[in-house]
N, C-alpha and C positions, 0 to 999 in steps of 0.2 A: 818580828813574827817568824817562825820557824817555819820551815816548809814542808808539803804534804809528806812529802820522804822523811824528811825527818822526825813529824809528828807518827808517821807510821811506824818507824824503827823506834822509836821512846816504848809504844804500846807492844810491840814485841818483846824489849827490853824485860818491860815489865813483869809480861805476862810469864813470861820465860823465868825471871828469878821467882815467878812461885810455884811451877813445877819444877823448878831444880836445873834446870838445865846448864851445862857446864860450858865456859868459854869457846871452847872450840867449834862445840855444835848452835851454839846461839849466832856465832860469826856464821856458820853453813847456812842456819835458817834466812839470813840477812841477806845472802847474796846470791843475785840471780846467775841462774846457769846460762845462760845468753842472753848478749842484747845485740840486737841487730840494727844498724841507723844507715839509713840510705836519706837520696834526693832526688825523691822522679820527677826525669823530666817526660811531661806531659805536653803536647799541641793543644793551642788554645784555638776557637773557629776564629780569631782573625786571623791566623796563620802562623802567631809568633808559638814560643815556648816556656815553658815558667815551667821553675824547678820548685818542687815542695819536700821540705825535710817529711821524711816520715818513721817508725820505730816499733819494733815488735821485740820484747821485753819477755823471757820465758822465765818463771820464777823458779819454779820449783816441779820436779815430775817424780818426787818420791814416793805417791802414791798412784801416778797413774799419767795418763798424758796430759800437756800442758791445757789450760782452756778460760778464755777470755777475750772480751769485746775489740773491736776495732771500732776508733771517735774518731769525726773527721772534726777539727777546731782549732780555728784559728790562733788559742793560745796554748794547744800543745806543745809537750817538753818532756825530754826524757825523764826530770825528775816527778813528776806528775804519774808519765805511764810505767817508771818503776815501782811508784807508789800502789798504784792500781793492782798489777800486775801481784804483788807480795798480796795484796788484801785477798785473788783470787785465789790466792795458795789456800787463805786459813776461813775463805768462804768453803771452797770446795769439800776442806778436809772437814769444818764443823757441821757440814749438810751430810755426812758419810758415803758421799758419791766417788768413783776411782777417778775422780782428776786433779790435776796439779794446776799451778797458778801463769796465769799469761797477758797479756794486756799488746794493745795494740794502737797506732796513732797517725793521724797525717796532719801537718797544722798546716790546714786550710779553712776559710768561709765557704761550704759550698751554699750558700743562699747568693755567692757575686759570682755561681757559675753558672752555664746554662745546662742544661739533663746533658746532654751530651760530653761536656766538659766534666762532670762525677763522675760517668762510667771509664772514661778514661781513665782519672785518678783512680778509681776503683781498682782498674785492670792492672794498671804499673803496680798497684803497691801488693797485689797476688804476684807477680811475675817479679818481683821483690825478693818476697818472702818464700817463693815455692817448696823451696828443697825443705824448708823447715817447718813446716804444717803437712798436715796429712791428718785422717781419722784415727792413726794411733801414734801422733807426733804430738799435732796439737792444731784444734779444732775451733776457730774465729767466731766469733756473732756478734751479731748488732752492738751499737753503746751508742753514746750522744751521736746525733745526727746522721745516723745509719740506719738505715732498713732494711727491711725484705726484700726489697728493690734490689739495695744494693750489694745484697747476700747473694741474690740469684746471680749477678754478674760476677761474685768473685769466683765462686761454685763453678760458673761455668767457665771463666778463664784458667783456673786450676784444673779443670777437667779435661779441658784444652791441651792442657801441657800433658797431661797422662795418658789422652788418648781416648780412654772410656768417662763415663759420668760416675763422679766418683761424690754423691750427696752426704756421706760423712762428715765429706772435709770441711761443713762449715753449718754449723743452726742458726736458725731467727730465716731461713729459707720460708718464701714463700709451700702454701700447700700442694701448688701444683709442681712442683720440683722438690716434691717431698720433706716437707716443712709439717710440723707437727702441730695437730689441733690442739690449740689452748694455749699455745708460747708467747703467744703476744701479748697477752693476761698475765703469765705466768709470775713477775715480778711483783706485781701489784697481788695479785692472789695469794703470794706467799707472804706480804706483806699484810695482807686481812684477817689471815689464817694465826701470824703472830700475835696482833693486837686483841684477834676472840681468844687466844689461849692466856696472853696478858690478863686482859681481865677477867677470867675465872680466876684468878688466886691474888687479884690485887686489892688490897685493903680500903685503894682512897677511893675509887671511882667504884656507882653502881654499877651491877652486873647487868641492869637493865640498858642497852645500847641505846634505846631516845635518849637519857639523860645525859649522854657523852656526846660533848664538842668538840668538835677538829676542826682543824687550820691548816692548809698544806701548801707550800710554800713550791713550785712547778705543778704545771700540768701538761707535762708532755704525755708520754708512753704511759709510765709508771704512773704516776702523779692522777694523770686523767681518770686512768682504768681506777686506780683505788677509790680517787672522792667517790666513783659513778658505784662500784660494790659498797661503798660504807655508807652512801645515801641510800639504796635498795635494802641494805643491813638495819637500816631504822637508826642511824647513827645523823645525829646535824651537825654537818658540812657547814662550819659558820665564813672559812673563807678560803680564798683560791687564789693563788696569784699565776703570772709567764715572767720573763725576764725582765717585761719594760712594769710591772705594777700587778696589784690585783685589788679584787669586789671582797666589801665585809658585808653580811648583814647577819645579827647578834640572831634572829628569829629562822636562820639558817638560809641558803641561797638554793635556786633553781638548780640543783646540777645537772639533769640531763638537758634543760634548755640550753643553760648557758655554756655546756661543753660540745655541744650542735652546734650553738652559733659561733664558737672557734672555729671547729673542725671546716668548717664552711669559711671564714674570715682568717686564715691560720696568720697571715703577715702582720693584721691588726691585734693590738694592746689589747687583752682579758680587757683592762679595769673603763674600757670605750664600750664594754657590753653590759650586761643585765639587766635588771629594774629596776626602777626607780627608788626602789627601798636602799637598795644596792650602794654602799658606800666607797668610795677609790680608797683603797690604800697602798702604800707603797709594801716592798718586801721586806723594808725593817721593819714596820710597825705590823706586820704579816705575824713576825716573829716574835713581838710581843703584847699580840693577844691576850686577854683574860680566858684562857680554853684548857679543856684537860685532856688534848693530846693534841701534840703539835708533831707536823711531820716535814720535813726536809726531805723533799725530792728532786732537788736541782742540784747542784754542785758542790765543791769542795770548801769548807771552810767558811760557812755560812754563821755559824755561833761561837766565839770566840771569845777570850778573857774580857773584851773590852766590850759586847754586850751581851754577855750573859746573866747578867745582875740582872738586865731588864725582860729574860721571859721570865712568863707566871705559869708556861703547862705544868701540869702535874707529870705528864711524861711524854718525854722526846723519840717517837719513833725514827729511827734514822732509812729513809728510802734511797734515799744519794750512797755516793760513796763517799766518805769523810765530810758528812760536813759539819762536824763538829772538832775543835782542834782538841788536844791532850788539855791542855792551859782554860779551855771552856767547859770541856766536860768535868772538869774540876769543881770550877766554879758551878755549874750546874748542880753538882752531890753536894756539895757544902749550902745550895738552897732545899736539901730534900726534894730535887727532881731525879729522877728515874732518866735513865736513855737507857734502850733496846738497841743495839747497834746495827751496823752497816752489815756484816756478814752473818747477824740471824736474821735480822729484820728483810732484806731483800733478794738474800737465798733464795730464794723462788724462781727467782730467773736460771740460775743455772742449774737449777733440778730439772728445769722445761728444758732444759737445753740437752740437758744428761737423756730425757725420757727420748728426746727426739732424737739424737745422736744414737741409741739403743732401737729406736726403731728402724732408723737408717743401716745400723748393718744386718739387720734381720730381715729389713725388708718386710715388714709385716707394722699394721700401723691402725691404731686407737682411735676411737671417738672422743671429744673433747671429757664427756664427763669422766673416762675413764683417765685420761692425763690429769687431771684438776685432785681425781681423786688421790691419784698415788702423790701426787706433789703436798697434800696436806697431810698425809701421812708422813712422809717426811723430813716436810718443817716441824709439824706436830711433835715428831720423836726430838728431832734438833733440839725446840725449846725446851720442853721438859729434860731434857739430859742437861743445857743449859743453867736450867732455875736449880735441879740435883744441886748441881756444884756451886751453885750460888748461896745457896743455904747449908749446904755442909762447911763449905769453906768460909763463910762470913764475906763473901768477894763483891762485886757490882756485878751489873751484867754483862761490860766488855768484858773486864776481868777472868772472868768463869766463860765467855764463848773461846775468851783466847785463850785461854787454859787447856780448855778442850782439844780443839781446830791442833794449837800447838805438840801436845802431848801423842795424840796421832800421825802427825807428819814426825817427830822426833823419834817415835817407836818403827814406823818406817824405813829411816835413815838408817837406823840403826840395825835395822835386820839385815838392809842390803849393805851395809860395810861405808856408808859413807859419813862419815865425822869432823873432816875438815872442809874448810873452803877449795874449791878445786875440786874435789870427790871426782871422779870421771861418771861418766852419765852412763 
């Protein structure tokens, strides 16, 4: 099986030989302008020290500063948060916002640390990476297993070093340290936003949203917030899974009870809750439901040549980042399934991120409906520019978002005089 980098760079590849782009500057698109790999060491409260690799990845700032999450995970790896990191490039660029792509990582479990033992990690890996973030360098937020929490303490450790509080330097920030209303939503909203513009102009599924099934495969962040909008949307939420299994039931499931009784049980199995109607399914058989829209919101590389034959969604909205390999989404078109991918479909979060980073240097700051409002604007224009080139050019839907995303960062490069690998920044 090929690896997430490498299935990223194929989709580059590709997308690239069909706006034309020539040798030299495909090689530019492909290579990150820094990577940074350190080992903090960190005090643990029995007094010893452990050293954790960790990595901040800057792709691309040819439209603007770099910007993307920091994961804390025990099986991170550079090649992982390079992969990440290039996908933030040609999110940023197909959302039309001024930022370049960036990713960040520690491979660590923080669930085998105590609160104390994270903020430490937290702190090393800002006093890491200092010199090279900043609010016009490039700007961190949440990803897997980070929060707001632990926003606020890199915010304040960088602030630390500078002297003043400097809230630019990082979104997904709590509200009271100047965290923006509606961010926490923002990924999933952008993701509900794509799926009602989906189907106004989709052929297979009613326009009516009761008669649309969903299955969504995580319910953290993303995952959670959507079932709970596309349940209040009139949409049935037929299943739900976390990492250890999840609950089916074909006549739709409780979601606000049963995303309570998480939120309150977070350590314990999804598929140890709901009602009795409520059937255990594991997350393969999650993924091949009889449903007409199936979403991946967990991880990387979730649908793959080997079972892709076995979903039946009519279309794959993608909420993860890659979890669909080149070699599956293949196989997926050659069954007449649809996928919506990873940098239209979950654009959302980094729009929340752009809106709050913009309130941050203004200092001046939004009510949630008005953040929610301009992020479906947004997305809204994304997709439709999107489906434009999806139907003039005869393409899919990666095809035409990377078409897009690419064709803008390339006409960028190309203004500021950079065409080779190495280009100076």
């Amino acid at each position: 099986m090929s690896s997430f980098l490498q299935n990223t760079n194929t989709l580059i590849d590709h997308a690239a030989a069909l706006v034309g782009v020539d040798a030299a500057m495909l090689a530019a698109l492909k290579k990150p302008a820094r990577v940074i790999e350190v080992g903090l060491s960190v005090a643990m409260d029995d007094g010893t020290k452990k050293t954790f690799p960790a990595w901040r990845v800057q792709h691309s700032d040819a439209v603007g500063p770099f910007k993307g999450g920091i994961r804390f995970h025990p099986d991170a790896n550079l090649d992982e948060v390079s992969a990440l990191a290039s996908l933030m490039t040609w999110k940023c660029s197909l959302m039309g916002i001024p930022f370049g792509g960036a990713k960040g990582a520690v491979r660590v479990n923080p669930r085998e640390l105590s609160r104390g033992e994270v903020e430490r990690v937290s702190r090393a890996y800002v006093r890491a990476i200092a010199d090279a973030i900043g609010p016009e360098k490039d700007i961190p937020a949440p990803d897997v297993n980070t929060d707001s929490q632990i926003m606020a303490w890199m915010v304040d450790e960088y602030s630390h070093a500078r002297g003043y509080f400097v809230p630019g330097a990082f979104t997904g920030k709590p509200i009271e340290l100047e965290g923006s209303q509606g961010r926490e939503v923002a990924t999933a909203f952008g993701g509900f936003v794509t799926l009602r513009e989906y189907l106004k102009q989709a052929s297979d599924l009613s326009l009516a949203s009761g008669d649309v099934t969903v299955a969504i495969q995580g319910v953290g962040n993303v995952g959670g917030h959507l079932a709970e909008m596309l349940h209040q949307g009139g949409f049935k939420v037929v299943a739900l899974s976390d990492s250890k299994g999840g609950l089916y039931n074909p006549d739709g499931l409780n979601v606000a009870t049963l995303l309570e009784e998480k939120k309150m049980k977070s350590n314990a199995p999804l598929s140890d809750m709901g009602e009795a109607a409520d059937k255990k399914i594991t997350n393969k058989e999650l993924l091949e439901l009889d449903v007409e829209v199936l979403v991946p919101a967990a991880l990387e590389a979730q649908i793959t040549e080997k079972n892709a034959d076995a979903v039946r969604a009519i279309v794959v909205v993608e909420m993860a980042n890659g979890p669909i390999t080149a070699a599956g989404e293949e196989a997926l078109i050659q069954k007449g399934i649809e996928v919506i991918p990873d940098i239209l479909a979950n654009g959302g979060g980094v729009v929340g991120s752009y809106f709050e980073w913009v309130q941050n240097l203004q200092r001046f700051y939004w009510e949630e409906a008005e953040v929610l409002e301009k992020i479906d604007k947004v997305v809204t224009a994304a997709f439709h520019g999107v489906m434009r080139m999806k139907k003039e050019h005869d393409m899919t839907w990666r095809e035409a978002a990377y078409a897009k995303a690419i064709a803008r960062v390339v006409r960028a490069m190309e203004l500021r005089g950079r065409r080779e690998e190495g280009a100076p920044l």
